[in-house]
N, C-alpha and C positions, 0 to 999 in steps of 0.2 A: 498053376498059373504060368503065361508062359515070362520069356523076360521082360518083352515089350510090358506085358501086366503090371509087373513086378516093377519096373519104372516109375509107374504112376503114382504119385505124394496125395493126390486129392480124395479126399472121401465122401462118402453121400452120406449126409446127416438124415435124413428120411421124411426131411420134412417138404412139403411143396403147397406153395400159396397159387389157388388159383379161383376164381368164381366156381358156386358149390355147382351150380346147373350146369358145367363144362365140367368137373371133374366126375361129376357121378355118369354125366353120360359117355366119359371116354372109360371109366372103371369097367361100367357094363360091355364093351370091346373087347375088353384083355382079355387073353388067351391063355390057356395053360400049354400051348405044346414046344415045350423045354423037357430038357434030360428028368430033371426032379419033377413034370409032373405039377407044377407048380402056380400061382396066379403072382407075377410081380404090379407091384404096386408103380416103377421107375416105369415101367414100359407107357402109362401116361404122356409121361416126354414123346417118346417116339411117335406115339398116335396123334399125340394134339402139332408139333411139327408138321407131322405129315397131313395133317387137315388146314396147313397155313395159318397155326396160330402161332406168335415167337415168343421163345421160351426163353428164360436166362439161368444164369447160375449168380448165389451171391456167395461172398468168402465170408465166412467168419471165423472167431476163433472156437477149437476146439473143445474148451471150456463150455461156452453157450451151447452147444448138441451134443452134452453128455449123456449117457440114457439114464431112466430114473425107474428101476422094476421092484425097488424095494423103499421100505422105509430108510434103512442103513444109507442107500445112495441116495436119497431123497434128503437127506443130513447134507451128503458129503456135495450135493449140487449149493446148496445151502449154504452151503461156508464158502464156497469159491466165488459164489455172487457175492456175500459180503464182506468178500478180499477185495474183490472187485468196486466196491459203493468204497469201501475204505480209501485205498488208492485215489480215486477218482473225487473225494471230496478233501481231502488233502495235500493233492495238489493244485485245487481250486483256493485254499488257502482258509480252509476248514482246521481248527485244533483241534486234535482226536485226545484226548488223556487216555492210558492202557487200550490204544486203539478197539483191539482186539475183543473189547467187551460192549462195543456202540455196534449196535444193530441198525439199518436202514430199513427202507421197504422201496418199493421198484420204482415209487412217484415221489418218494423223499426230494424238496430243494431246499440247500443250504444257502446263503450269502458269504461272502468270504468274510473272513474275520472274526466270524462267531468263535466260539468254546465249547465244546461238549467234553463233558466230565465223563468219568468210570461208570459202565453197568447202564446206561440210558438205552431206552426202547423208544423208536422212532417206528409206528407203526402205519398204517397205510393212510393218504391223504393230509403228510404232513409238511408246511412251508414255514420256512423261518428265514427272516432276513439277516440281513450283514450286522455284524460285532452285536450278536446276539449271546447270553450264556444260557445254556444248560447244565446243571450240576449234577451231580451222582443221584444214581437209582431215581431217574424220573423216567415217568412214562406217558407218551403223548401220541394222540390217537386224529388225525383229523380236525387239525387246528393251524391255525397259523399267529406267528411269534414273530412282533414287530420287531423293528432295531432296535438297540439297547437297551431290551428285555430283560429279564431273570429270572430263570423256572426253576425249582429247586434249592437243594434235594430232596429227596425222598414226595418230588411230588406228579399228579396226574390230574393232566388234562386231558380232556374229552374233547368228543366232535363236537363242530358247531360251534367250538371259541376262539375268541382273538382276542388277543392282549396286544394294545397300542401299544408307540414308542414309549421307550421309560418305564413300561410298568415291571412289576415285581409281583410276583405267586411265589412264596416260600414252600418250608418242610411241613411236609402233610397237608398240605391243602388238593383239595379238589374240585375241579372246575369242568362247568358242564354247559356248554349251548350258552355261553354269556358271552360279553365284551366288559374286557378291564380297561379303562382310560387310560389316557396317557399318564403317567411317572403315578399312577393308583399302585396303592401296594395292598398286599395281601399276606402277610408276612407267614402266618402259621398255624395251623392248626382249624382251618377252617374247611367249611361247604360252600360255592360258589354256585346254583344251579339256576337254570331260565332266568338269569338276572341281567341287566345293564348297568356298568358303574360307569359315572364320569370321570373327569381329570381331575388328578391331586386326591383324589379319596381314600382316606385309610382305612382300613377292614382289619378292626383289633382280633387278637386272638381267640379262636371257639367260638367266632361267628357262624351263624346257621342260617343260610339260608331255605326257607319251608317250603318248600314250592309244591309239592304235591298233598294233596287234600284224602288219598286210596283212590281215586277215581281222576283227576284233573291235573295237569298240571298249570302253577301257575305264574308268573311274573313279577319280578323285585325290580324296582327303578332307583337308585342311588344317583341321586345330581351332582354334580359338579364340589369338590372341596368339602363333601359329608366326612363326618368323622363317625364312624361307629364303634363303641365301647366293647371293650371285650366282654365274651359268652353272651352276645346277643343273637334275639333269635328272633329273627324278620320273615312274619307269617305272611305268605304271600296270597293272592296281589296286594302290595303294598307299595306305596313309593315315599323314598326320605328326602326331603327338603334343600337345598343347595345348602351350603355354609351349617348343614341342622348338623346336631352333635345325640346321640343318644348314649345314655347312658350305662353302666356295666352292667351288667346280669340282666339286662333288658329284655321284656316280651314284648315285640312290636306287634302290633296287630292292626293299627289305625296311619292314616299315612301323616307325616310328621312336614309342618310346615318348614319355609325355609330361614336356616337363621336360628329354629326354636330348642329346643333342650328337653329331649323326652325321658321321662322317666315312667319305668314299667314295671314295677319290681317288689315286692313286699315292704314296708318300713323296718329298721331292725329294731330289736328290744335286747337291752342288757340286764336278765337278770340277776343283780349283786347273791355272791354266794353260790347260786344255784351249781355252777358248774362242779365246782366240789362236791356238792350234797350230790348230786347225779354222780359223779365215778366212785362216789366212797359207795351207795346204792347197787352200782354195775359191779363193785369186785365184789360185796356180797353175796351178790344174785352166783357170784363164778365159783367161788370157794363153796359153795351150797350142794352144787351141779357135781 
């Protein structure tokens, strides 16, 4: 190279934006007659200039037109992007806890003031407003998360949901294609799928929602200030009554007026003795074995 060359700071990242039916008809142009014999792909530039179209150059940084020929670099582009998402929603006034373990995706928007905990996946198609939390090991797909929200830990939501202001999805729950109402909680241990829930509604724990039939999927309507009892299991379509409370171990299957008090559930029976008689029976049956 000569010095004048050797001068030169700028480099050609390889990339060029142009309408297809103007690039393929100036590709079909180029020439190979250079030292190497060769077809360059830059020589575009030269042909589409000299045909009076104007051409630009844009700067970026080096980071962004890294090449990517392997898997290894395909990591290591990977991590400088979400150096980059890091930074950039941290000084928008983003809390990162152990930075270094919150993953973004390329449409991820935060609001300032939110929280994200250790170990969260923020995968594509995901919007969350201001003084919002996220807590450890959740992972969330194509949703969006009102203002003072509360996802977490250990929980996942899916595409197709929104949780209003105030609400709450606790540990291990999972939520799919629904709307949680405003300050509705969902605290644990539950299924959220094709449902609607109003405001103020609590979803006790080992709630289920039934929504597919092997062939259908189908719709839960929760009104306004329902209470549902934990391990219940609301076979859908089904809808629960404003102010309705159902009961624990509950099998819904009918829709529950509002106001009313469903019970779904076996009656129990205590029979005096028996539990004895039965385990003196079962360590028989084991010392026999």
């Amino acid at each position: 190279a000569s010095e004048e060359q050797l001068k030169i700071t700028l480099c050609n990242s390889g990339v060029i934006l142009g309408k297809a039916t103007l690039i393929f008809d100036l590709i079909s142009k180029i020439k190979n007659d250079n030292a190497s014999n060769e077809f360059y792909l830059t020589d575009c530039i030269e042909l589409a200039s000299k045909s009076g179209f104007k051409c630009s150059v844009v700067l970026c940084d080096q980071q962004e037109t890294i090449g990517v020929n392997s898997l290894k670099e395909l990591a290591q582009a990977e991590d400088l992007f979400q150096k980059s998402k890091r930074v950039e929603f941290m000084d928008s006034g983003v809390r990162l806890h152990a930075a270094d373990t919150v993953f973004f995706s390329f449409d991820t928007i935060i609001g300032p003031g939110t929280e994200i905990e250790q170990n969260v996946v923020l995968a594509p198609g995901v919007t969350i407003e201001e003084n919002a939390t996220i807590r450890a090991f959740s992972h969330l797909e194509g949703c969006h998360i009102s203002s003072g929200s509360r996802v977490g830990p250990y929980a996942r939501i899916r595409p197709d949901t929104v949780l209003s202001e105030g609400s709450v999805v606790g540990n291990f729950v999972e939520v799919k294609k629904s709307v949680i109402g405003p300050e509705s909680k969902v605290n644990h241990l539950s299924y959220i799928g094709d449902a609607k829930i109003g405001e103020k509604v609590n979803i006790g724990a080992g709630t289920i929602t039934c929504n597919y039939d092997g062939v259908n999927k189908h719709k839960t309507d929760i009104k306004d200030e329902a209470f549902i009892g934990s391990n219940t299991m609301l076979v859908a379509p089904v809808t629960i009554g404003e102010k309705s409370v159902t009961a624990s171990g509950s099998v819904i299957t009918k829709d529950v007026p509002d106001e009313a008090l469903a019970f779904a559930r076996s009656r129990q029976e205590n029979k005096t003795g028996m539990g004895k008689k039965l385990m003196n029976l079962l360590r028989k049956q084991k010392n026999k074995s």
